[in-house]
LODRENFI-970939 format. One record per residue: residue number from 1; residue in one letter; x, y, z of N, C-alpha, C in turn. Coordinates in pm, whole numbers, plus 50000, padded with zeros to 5 digits. Each point is the difference from the previous one (the first is absolute). Layout:
N
+-----+------+-------+--------+-------+--------+---------+-------+-------+--------+-------+
!  nr ! rest ! neast ! nnorth !   nup ! caeast ! canorth !  caup ! ceast ! cnorth !   cup !
+-----+------+-------+--------+-------+--------+---------+-------+-------+--------+-------+
! NUM !    A !     X !      Y !     Z !      X !       Y !     Z !     X !      Y !     Z !
...
+-----+------+-------+--------+-------+--------+---------+-------+-------+--------+-------+
This chain:
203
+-----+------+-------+--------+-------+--------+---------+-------+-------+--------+-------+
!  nr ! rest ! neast ! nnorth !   nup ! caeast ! canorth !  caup ! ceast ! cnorth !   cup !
+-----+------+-------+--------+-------+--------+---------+-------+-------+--------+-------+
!   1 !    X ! 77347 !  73504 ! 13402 !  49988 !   50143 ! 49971 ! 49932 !  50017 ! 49867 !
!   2 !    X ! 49927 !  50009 ! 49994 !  49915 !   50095 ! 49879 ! 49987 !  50107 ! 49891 !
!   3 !    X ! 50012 !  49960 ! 49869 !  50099 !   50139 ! 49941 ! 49972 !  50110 ! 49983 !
!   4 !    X ! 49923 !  50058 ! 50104 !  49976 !   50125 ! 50024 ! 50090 !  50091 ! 50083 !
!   5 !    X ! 50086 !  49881 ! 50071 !  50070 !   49997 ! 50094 ! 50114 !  50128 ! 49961 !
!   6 !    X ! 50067 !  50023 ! 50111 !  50179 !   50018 ! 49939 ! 50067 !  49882 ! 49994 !
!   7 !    X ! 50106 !  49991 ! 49939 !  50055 !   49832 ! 50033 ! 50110 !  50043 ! 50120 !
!   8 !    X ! 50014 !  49901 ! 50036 !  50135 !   49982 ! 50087 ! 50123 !  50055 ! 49940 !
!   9 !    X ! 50025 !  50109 ! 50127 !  50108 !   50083 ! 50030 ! 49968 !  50122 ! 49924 !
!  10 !    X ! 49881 !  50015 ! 49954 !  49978 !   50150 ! 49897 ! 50001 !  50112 ! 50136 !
!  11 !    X ! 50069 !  50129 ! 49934 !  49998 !   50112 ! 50041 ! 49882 !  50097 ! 49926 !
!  12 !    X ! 49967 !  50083 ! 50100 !  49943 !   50080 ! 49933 ! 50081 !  50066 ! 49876 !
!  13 !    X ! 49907 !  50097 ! 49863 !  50050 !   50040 ! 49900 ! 50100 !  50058 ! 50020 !
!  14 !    X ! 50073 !  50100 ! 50139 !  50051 !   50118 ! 50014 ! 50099 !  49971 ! 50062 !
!  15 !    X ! 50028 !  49848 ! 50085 !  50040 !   49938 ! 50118 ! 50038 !  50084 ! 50058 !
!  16 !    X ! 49936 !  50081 ! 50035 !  49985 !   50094 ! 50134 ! 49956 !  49939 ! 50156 !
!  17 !    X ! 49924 !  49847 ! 49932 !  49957 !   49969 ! 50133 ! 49859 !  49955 ! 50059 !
!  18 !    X ! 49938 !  50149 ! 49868 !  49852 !   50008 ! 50075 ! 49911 !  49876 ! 49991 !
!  19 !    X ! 49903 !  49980 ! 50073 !  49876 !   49850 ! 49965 ! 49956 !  49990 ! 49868 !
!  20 !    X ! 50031 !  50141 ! 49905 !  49898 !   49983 ! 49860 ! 50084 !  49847 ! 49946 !
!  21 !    X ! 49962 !  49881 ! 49961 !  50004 !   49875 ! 49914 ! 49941 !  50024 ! 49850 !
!  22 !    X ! 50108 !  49999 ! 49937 !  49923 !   49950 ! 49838 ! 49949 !  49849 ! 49993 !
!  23 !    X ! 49927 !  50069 ! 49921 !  49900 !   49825 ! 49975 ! 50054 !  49950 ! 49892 !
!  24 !    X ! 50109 !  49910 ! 50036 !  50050 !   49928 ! 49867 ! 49984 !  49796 ! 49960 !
!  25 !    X ! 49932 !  49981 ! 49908 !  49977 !   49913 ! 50014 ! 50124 !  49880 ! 49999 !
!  26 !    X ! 49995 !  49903 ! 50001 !  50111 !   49901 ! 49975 ! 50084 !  49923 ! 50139 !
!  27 !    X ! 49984 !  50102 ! 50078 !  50086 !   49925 ! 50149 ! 50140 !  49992 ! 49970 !
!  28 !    X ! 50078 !  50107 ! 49928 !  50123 !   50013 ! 49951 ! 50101 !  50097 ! 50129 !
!  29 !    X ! 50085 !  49946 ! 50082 !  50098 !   50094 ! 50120 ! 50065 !  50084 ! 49882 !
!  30 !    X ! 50009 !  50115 ! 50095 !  50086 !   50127 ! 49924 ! 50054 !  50098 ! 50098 !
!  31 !    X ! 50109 !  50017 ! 49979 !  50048 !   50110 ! 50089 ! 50005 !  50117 ! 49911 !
!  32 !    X ! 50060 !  50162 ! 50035 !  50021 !   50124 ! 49858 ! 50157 !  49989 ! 50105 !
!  33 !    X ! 50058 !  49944 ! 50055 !  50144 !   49970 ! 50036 ! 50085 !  49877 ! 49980 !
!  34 !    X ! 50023 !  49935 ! 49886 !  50038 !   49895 ! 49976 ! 50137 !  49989 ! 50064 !
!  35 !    X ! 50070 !  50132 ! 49997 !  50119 !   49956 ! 50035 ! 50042 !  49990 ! 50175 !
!  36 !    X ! 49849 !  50003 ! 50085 !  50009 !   49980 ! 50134 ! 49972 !  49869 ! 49987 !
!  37 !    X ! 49897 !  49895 ! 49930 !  50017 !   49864 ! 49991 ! 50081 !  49973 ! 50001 !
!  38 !    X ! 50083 !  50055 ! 49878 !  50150 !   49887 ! 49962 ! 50076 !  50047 ! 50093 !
!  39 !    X ! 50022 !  50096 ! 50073 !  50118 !   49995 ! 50144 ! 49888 !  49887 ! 50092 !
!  40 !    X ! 49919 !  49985 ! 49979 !  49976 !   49899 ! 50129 ! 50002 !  49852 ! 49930 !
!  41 !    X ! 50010 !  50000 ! 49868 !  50031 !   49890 ! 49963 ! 50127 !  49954 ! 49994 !
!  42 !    X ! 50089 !  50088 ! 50022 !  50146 !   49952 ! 49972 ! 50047 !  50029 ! 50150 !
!  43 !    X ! 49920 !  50014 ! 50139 !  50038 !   49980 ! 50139 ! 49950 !  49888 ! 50030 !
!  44 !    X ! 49919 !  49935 ! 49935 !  49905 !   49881 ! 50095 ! 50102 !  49860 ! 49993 !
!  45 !    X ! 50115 !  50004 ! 49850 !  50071 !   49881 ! 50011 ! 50098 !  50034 ! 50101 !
!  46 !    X ! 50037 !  50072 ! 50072 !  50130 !   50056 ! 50081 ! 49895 !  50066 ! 50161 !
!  47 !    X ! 49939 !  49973 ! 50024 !  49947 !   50007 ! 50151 ! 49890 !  49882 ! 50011 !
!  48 !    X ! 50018 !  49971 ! 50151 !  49965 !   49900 ! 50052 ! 49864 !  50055 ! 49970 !
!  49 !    X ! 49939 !  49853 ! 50007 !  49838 !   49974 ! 49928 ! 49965 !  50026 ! 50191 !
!  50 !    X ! 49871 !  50092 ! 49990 !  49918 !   50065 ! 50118 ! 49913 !  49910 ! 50037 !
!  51 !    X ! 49951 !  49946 ! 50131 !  49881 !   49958 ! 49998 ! 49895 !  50036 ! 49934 !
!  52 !    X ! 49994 !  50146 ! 50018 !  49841 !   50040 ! 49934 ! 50067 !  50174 ! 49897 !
!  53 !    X ! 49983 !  49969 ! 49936 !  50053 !   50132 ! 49884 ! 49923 !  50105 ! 50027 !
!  54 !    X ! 50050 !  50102 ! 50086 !  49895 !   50101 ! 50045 ! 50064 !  50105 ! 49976 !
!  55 !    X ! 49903 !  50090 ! 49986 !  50054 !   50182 ! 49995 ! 50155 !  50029 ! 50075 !
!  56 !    X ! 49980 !  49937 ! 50172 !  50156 !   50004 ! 50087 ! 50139 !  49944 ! 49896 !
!  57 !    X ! 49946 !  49874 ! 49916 !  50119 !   49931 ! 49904 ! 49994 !  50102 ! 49892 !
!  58 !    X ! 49904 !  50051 ! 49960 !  50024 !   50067 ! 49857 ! 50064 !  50106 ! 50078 !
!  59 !    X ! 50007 !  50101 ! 50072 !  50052 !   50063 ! 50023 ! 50147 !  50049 ! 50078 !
!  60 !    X ! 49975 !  49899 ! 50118 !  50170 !   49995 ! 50037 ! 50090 !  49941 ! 49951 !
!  61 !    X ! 49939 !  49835 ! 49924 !  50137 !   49905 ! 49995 ! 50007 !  50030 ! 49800 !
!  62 !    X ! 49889 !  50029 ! 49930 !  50023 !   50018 ! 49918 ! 49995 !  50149 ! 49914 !
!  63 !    X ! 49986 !  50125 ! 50079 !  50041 !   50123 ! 49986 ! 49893 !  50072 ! 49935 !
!  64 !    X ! 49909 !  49922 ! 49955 !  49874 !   50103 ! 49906 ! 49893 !  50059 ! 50133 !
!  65 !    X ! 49964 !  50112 ! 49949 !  49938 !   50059 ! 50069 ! 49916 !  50108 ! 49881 !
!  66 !    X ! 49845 !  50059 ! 50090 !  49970 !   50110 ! 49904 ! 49908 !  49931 ! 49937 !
!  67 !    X ! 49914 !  50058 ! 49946 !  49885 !   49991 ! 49887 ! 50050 !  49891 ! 49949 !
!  68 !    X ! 50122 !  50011 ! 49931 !  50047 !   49903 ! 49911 ! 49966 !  49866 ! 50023 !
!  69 !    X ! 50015 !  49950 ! 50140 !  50034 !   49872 ! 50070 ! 49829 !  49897 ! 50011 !
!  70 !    X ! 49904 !  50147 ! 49990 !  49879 !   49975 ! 50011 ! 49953 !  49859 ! 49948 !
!  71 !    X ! 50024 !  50005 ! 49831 !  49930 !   49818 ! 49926 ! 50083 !  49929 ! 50047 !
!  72 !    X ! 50139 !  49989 ! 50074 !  50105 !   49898 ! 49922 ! 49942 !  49856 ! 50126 !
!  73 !    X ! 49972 !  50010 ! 50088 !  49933 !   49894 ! 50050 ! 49856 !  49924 ! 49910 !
!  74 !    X ! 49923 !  50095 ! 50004 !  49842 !   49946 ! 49890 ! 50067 !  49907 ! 49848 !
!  75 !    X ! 50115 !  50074 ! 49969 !  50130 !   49958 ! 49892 ! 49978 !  49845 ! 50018 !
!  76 !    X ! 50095 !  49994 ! 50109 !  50036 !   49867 ! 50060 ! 49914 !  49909 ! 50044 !
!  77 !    X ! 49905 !  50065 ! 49975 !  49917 !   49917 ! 50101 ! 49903 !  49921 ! 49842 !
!  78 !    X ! 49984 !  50089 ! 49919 !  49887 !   49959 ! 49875 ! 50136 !  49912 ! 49909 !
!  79 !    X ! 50096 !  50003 ! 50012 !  50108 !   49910 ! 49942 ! 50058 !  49907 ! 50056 !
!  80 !    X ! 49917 !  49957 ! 50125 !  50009 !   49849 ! 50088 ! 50174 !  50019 ! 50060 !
!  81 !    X ! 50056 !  50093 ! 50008 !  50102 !   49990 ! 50084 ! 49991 !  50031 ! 50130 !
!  82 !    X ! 49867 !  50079 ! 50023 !  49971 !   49985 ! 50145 ! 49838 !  49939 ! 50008 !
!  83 !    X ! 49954 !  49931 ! 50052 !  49881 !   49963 ! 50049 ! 49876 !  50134 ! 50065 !
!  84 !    X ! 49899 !  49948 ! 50045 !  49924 !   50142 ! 49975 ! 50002 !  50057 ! 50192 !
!  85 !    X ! 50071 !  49920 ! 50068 !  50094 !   50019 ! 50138 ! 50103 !  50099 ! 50013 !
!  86 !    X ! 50089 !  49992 ! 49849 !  50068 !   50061 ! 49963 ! 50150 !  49968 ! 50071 !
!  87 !    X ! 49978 !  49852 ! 50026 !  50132 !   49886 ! 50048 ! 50021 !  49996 ! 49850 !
!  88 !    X ! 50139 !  49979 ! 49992 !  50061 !   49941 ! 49880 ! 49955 !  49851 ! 49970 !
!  89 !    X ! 50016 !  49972 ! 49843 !  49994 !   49882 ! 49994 ! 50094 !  49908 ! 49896 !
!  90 !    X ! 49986 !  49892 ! 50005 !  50079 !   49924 ! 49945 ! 50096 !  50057 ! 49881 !
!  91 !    X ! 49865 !  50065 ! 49911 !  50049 !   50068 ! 49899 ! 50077 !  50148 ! 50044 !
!  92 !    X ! 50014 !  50043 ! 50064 !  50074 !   50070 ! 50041 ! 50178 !  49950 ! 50070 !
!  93 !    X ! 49927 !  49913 ! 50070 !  50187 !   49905 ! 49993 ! 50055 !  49938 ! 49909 !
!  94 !    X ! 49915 !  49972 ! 49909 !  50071 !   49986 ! 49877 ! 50061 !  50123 ! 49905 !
!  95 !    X ! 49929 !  50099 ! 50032 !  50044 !   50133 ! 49912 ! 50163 !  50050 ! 50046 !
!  96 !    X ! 50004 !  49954 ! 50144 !  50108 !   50002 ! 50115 ! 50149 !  49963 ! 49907 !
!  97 !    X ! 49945 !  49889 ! 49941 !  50097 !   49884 ! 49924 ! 50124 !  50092 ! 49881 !
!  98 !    X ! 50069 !  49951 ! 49962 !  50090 !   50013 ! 49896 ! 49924 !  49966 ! 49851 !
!  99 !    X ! 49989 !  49872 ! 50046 !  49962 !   49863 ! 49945 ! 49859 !  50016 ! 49968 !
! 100 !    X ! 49907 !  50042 ! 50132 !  49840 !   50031 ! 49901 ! 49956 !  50086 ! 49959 !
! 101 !    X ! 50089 !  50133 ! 50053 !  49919 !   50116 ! 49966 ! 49927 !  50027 ! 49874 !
! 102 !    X ! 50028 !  49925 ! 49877 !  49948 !   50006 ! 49896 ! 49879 !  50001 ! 49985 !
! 103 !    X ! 50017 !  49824 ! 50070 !  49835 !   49964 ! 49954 ! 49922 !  50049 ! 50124 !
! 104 !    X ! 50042 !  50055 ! 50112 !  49895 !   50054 ! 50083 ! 49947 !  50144 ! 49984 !
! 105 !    X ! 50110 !  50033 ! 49886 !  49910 !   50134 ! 49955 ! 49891 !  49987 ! 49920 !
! 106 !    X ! 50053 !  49880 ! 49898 !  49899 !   49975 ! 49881 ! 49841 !  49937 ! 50047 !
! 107 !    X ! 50022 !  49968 ! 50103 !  49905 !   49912 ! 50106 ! 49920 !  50153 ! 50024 !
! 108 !    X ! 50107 !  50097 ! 50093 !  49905 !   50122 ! 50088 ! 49932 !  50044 ! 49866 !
! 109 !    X ! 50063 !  50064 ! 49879 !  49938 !   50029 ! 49885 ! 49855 !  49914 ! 49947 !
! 110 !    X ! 50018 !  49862 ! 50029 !  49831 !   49916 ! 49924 ! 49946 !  50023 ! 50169 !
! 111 !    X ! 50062 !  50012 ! 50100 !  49845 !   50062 ! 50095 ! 49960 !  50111 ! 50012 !
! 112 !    X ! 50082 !  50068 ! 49933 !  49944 !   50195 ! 50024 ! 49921 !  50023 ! 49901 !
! 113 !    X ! 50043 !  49909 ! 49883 !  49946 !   50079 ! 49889 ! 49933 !  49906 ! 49908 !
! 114 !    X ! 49921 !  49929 ! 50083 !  49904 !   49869 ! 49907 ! 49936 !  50050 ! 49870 !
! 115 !    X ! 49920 !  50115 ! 49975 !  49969 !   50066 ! 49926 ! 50039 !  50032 ! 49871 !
! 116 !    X ! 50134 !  49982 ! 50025 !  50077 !   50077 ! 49878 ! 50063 !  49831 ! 49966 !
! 117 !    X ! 50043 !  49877 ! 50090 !  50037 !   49894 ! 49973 ! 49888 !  49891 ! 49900 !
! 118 !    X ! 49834 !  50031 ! 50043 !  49939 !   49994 ! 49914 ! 49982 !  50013 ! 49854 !
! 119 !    X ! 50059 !  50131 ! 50000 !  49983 !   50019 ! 49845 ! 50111 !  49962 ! 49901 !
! 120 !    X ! 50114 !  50007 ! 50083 !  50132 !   49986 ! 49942 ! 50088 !  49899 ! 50142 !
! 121 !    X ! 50004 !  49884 ! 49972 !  50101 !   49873 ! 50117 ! 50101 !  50043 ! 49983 !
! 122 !    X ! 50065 !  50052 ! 49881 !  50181 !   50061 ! 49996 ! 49974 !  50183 ! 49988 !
! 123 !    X ! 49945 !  50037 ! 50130 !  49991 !   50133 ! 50010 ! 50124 !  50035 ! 50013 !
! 124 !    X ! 50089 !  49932 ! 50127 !  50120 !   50042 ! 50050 ! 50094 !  50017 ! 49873 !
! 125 !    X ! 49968 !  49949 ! 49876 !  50078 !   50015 ! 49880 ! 49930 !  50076 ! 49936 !
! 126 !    X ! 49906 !  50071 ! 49988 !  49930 !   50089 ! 49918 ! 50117 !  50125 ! 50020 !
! 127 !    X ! 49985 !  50080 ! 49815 !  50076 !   50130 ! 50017 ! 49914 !  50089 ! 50088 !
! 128 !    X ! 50021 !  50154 ! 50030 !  49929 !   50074 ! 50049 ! 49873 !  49998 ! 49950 !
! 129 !    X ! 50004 !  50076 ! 49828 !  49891 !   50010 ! 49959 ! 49927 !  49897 ! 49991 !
! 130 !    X ! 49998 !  49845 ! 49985 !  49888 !   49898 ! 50025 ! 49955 !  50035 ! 50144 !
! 131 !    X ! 50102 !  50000 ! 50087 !  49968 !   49958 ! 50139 ! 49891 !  50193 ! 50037 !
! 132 !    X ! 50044 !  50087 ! 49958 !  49906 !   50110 ! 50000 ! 49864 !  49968 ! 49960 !
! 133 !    X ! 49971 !  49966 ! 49892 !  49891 !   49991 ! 49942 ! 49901 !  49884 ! 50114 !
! 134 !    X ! 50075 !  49921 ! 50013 !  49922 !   49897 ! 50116 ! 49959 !  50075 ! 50085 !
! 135 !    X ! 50030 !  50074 ! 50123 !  49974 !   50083 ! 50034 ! 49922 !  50085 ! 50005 !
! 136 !    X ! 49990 !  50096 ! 49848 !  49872 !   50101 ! 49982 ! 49890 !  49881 ! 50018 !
! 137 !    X ! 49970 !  49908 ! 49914 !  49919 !   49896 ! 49964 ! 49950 !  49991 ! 50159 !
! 138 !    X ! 50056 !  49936 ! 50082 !  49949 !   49951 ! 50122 ! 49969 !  50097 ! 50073 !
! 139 !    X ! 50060 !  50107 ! 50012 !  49980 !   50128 ! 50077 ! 49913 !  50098 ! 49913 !
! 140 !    X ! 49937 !  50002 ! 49911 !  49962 !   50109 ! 49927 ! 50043 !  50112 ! 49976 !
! 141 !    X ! 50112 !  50055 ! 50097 !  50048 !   50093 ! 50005 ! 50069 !  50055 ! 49853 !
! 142 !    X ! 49986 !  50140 ! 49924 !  50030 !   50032 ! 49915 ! 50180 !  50011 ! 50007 !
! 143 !    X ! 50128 !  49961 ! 49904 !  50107 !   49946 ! 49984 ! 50090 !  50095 ! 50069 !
! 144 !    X ! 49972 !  50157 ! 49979 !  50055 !   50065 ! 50083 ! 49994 !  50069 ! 50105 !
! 145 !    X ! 49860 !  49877 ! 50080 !  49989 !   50013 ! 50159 ! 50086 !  49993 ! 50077 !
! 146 !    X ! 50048 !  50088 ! 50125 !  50118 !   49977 ! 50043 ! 49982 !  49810 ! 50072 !
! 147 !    X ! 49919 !  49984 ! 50008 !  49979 !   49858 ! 50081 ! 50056 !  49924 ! 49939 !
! 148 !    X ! 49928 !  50008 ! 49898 !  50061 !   49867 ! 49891 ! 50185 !  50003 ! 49989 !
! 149 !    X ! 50065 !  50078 ! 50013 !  50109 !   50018 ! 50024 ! 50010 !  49954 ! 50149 !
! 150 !    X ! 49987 !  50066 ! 50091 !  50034 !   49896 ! 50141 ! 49995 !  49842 ! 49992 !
! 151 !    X ! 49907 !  49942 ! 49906 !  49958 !   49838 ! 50003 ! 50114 !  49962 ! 49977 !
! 152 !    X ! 50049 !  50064 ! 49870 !  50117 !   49974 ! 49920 ! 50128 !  49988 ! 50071 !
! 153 !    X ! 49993 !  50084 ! 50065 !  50111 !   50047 ! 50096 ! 50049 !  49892 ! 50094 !
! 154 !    X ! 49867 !  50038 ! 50044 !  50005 !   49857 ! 50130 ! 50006 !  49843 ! 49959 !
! 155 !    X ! 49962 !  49964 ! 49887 !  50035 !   49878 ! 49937 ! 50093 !  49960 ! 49984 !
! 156 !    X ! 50073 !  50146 ! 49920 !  50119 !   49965 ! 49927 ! 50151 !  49982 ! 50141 !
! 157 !    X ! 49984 !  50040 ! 50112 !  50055 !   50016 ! 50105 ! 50038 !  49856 ! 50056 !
! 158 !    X ! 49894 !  49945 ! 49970 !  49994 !   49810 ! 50024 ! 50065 !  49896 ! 49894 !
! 159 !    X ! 49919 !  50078 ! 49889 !  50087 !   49983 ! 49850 ! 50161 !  49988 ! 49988 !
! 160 !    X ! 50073 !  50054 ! 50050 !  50129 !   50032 ! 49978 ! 50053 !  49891 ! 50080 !
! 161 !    X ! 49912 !  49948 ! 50114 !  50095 !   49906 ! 50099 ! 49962 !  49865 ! 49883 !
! 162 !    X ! 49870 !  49999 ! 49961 !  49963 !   49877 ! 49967 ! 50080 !  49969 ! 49838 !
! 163 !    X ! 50024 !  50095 ! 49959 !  50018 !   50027 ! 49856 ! 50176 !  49904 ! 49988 !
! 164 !    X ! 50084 !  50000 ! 50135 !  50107 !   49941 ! 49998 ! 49971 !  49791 ! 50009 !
! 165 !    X ! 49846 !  49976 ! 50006 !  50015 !   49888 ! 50001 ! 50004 !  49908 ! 49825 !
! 166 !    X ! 50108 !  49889 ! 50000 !  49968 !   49988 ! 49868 ! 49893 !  49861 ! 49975 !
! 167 !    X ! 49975 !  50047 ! 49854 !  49887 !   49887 ! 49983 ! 50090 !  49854 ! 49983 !
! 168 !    X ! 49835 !  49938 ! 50084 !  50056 !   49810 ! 49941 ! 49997 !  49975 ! 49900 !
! 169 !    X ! 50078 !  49936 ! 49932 !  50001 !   49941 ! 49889 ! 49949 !  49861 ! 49985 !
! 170 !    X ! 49921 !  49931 ! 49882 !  49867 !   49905 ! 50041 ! 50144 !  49873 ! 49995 !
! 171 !    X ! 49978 !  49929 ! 50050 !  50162 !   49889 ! 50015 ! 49914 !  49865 ! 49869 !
! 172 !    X ! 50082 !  50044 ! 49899 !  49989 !   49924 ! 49881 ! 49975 !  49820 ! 50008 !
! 173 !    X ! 49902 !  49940 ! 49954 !  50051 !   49855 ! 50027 ! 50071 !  49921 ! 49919 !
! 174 !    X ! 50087 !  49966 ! 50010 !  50128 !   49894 ! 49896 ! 49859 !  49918 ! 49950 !
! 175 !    X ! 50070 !  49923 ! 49853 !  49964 !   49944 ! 49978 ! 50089 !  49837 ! 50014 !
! 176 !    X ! 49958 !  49885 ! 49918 !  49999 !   49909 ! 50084 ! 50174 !  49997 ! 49979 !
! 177 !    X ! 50068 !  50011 ! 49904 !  50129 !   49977 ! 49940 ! 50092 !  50128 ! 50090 !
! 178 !    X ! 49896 !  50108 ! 50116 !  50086 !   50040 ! 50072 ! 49975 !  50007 ! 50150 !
! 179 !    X ! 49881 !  49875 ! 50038 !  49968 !   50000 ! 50149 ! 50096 !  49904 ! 50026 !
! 180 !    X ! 50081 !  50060 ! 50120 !  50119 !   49888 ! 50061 ! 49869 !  49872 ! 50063 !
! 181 !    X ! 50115 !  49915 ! 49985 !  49966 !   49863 ! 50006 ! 49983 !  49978 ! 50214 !
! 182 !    X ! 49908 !  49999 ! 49999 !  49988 !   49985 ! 50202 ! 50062 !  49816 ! 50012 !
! 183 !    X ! 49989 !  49999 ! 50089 !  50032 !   49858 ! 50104 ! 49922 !  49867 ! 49915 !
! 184 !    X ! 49867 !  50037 ! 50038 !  49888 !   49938 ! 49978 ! 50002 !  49973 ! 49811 !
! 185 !    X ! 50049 !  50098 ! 49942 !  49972 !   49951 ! 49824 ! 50130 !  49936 ! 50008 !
! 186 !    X ! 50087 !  50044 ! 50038 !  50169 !   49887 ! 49998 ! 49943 !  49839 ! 49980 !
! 187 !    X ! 49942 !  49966 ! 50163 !  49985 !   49890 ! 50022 ! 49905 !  49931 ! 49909 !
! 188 !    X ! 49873 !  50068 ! 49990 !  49938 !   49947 ! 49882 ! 50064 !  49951 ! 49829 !
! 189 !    X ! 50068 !  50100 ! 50002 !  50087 !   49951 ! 49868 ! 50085 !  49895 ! 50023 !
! 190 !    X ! 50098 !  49970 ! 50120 !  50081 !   49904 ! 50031 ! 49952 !  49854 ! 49974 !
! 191 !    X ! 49848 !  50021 ! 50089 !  49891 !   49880 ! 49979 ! 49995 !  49956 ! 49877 !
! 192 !    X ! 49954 !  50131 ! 49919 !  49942 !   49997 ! 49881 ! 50146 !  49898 ! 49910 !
! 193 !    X ! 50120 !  50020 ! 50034 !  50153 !   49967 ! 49898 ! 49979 !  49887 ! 50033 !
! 194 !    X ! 49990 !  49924 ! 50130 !  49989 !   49856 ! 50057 ! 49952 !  49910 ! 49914 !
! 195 !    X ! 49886 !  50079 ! 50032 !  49860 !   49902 ! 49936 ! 49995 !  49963 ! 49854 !
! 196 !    X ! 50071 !  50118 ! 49921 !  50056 !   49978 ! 49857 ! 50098 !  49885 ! 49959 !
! 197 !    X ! 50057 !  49976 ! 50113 !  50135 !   49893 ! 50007 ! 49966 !  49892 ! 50026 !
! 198 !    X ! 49844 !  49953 ! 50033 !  50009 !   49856 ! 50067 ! 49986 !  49940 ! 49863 !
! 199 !    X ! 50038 !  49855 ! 50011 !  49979 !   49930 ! 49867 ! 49833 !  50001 ! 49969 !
! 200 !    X ! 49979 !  49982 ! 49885 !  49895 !   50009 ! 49919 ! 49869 !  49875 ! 50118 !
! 201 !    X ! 50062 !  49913 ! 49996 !  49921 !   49924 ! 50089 ! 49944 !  50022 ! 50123 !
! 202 !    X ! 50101 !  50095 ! 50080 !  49949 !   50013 ! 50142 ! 49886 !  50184 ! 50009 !
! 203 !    X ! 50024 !  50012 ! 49878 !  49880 !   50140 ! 49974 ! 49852 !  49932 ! 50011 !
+-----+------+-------+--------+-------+--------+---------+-------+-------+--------+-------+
């Protein structure tokens, strides 16, 4: 897509609906309903994963309906939780998880939003105002465009799942007076006591 484009899941300015597309550069998903994402983000760990994630699933098994419901597939789909089939994928059964949802948000977040991961790798930790300013920058859009607020919106929506994962810590290396002694240095030293013991002659 080309950044003349709309990006994935953009509504028109008015989300009324109509075909008019802003031309925004960057390839950044945005909904102006964040809080219809996050109800479908907090149904997808508690209903069975669909063969194919379609309008029939968004609407009967997971209750959104309306204008609103319009990006939240293009959503899913530019944040690799659904494929461009719009079958779920891996990363989506992992979002399923207890255990991964973290990092499969932080995952959907570096595929939705390469753009903004570019400029800043610890976006998902950026405050608002850094993570705003990225934004105008890539989007041109002036700060109190309503868009630039949807980006935000919709980021930060992913943000909150990912934001519970904690960082690794780099695993320190002992030095030599505190690397336990393995199998293999035992025996070598054992050798090593032997060989100290034979009489002077048989060295």
């Amino acid at each position: 897509m080309s950044e003349t484009e709309a990006p994935a899941g953009a509504e028109s300015e008015t989300g009324s609906g109509s075909s008019a597309r802003r031309k925004i550069p960057g390839n950044l998903p945005y909904t102006s309903s964040p809080g219809v994402l996050r109800r479908v983000l907090e149904k997808i760990p508690i209903s069975e994963k669909p063969a194919v994630f379609n309008n029939d699933f968004l609407t009967t098994v997971l209750g959104v309906t309306g204008g609103s419901a319009r990006p939240i597939i293009p959503i899913l789909k530019a944040t690799g939780l659904l494929n461009q089939s719009a079958t779920p994928t891996e990363l989506y059964a992992q979002f399923q998880t207890d255990g991964g949802r973290a990092s499969a948000a932080l995952q959907a977040l570096r595929n939705g939003f390469q753009e903004i991961f570019k400029r800043n790798q610890y976006a998902h930790k950026a405050e608002e105002k850094a993570l705003t300013d990225v934004i105008v920058a890539i989007t041109g859009a002036p700060k109190g465009d309503s868009v630039v607020r949807y980006i935000y919106n919709t980021f930060e929506t992913f943000k909150n799942y990912a934001s519970t994962l904690k960082d690794e810590q780099p695993k320190s290396i002992p030095n030599n007076d505190e690397r336990p002694e393995t199998t293999a240095t035992n025996e070598i030293r054992a050798e090593s006591d032997q060989i100290a013991s034979y009489p002077a002659a048989l060295k």
